[in-house]
Structure formats: structure tokens, C-alpha cells
C-alpha positions in Angstrom: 23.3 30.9 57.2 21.7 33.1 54.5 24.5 33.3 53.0 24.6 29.7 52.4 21.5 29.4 51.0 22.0 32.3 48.8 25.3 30.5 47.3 23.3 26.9 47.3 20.3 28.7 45.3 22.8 30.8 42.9 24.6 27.4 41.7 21.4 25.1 41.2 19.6 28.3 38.7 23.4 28.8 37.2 23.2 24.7 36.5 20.1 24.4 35.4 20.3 27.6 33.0 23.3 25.4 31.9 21.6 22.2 30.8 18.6 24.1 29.5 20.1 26.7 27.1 22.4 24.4 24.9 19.2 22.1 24.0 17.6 25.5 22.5 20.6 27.2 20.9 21.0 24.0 18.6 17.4 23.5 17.9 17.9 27.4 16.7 20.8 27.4 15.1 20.2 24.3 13.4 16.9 25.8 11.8 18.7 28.6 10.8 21.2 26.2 8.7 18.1 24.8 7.7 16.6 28.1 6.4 20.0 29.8 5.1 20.6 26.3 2.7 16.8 25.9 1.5 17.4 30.1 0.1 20.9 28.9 -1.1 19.5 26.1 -3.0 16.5 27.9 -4.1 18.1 30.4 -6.5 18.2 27.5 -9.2 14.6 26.4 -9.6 15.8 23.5 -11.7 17.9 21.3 -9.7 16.3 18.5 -7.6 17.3 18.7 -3.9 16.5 16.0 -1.4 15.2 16.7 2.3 16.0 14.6 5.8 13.6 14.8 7.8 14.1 14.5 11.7 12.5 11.2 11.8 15.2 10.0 8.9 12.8 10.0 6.3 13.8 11.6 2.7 11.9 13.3 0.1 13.3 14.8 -3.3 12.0 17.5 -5.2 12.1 20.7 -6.9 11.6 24.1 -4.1 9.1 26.3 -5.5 9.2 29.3 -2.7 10.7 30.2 0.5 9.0 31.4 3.5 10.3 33.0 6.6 8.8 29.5 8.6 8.6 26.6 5.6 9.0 26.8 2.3 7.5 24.6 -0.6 8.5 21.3 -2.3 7.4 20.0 -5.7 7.3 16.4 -6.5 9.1 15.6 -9.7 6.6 12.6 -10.7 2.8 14.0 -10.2 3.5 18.1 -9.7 1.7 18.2 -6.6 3.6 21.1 -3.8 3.8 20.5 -0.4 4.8 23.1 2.6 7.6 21.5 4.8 8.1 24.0 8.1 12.0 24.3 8.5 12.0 22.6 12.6 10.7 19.3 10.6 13.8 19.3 8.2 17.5 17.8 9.7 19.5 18.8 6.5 18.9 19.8 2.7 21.4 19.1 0.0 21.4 18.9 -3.8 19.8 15.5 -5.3 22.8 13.4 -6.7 25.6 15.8 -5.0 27.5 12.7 -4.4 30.2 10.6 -7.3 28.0 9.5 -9.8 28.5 6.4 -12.1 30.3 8.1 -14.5 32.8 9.5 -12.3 33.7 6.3 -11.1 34.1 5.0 -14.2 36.8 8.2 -15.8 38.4 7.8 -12.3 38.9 4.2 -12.9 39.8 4.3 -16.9 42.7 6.7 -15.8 44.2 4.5 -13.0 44.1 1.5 -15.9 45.8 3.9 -18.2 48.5 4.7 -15.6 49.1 1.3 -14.6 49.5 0.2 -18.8 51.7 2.8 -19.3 54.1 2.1 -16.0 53.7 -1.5 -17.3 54.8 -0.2 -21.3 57.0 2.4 -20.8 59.1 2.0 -17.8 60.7 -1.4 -19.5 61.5 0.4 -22.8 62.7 3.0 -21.1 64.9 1.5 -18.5 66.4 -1.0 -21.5 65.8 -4.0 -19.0 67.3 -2.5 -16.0 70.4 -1.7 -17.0 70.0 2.3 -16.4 69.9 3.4 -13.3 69.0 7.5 -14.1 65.4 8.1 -13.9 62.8 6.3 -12.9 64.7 3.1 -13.5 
């Protein structure tokens, strides 16, 4: 009989130990991300990075220090710094890291020059289809 209640007691800790420790390992180990990307990013003091908040709000600007708990954020129009504590932040990345304008525009000017030139070359090349060596 002890025994039972011994095993019954052993298994409902063990579970709830279970559902309560993953919860606080990610919290952790997301702040650390957190942490080890704002130092990353911190090394250039000129490039703009943009913060998610938890609550999906954003907020770009320049880092001016790193603490062990938050660090500091500049805004780029009026100056003024404000401390941000790392638990608030869901993910930092570099302002503009995605393909800009100008990318998209090179990428699209050489797919226009490859299609001219299969449209150009491959009928003075193949002599109207009456090679068939190559690409004709």
C-alpha cells in the first residue's frame, strides 16, 4: 500500500517537473539569444538595428551600450536613449537586412538580359534549326 502511494506521488512530481521546466528553459535560453545578438550587433555603432518586442511592436535605432540585463537604444530622429531589459525583446536583427529595391531591380535586369540573349543568340546560332549539336 505504501508502496503505491510512493509510485503515485513519484509520477505526478516527475510530470509536473515536466510541464514546468520547458516553459523556463526557453524563456532563458531565448534571453540569452537575445543578449548574445544585441553584443553581436553592437560592435558596429553605426548600423541601425530594429527590435520585436514580445507584444509585436518594433522599434529601430542605433545601440549605444550593453548591459548584463538591458542595454540602450538611440532613436535615429530626435537622439533621445532608451533602456530596453532583454526579457521585453522577442528578436533583434539589423534594419534593412532583408532584399532591398535595388537588388530586385539587378536581379530582374539580368533575367531580362538572359531571356534577350536566348531570344538573339540561340536562332543565329542554331541557323533556323537546322543543327542539332549544342544547344540547338
Amino acid at each position: 500500500m505504501i508502496k503505491r502511494h510512493l509510485a503515485i506521488t513519484l509520477s505526478v512530481i516527475v510530470t509536473v517537473i515536466s510541464f514546468g521546466l520547458p516553459a523556463t528553459v526557453t524563456a532563458q535560453s531565448s534571453t540569452e539569444k537575445v543578449r548574445v545578438k544585441v553584443q553581436t550587433l553592437a560592435t558596429s555603432k553605426d548600423s541601425q538595428v530594429e527590435v520585436k518586442f514580445r507584444d509585436q511592436t518594433k522599434l529601430k535605432g542605433y545601440i549605444e551600450s550593453v548591459d548584463p540585463v538591458s542595454f540602450n537604444l538611440r532613436d535615429p530622429k530626435d537622439g533621445k536613449s532608451q533602456s530596453i531589459a532583454y526579457s521585453e525583446v522577442e528578436s533583434v536583427s539589423k534594419a534593412g537586412s532583408g532584399i532591398s529595391t535595388k537588388t530586385w531591380l539587378i536581379l530582374g535586369g539580368v533575367a531580362a538580359g538572359a531571356v534577350t540573349t536566348w531570344l538573339i543568340v540561340k536562332p543565329a546560332v542554331c541557323d533556323g534549326g537546322a543543327q542539332t549539336r549544342g544547344i540547338c
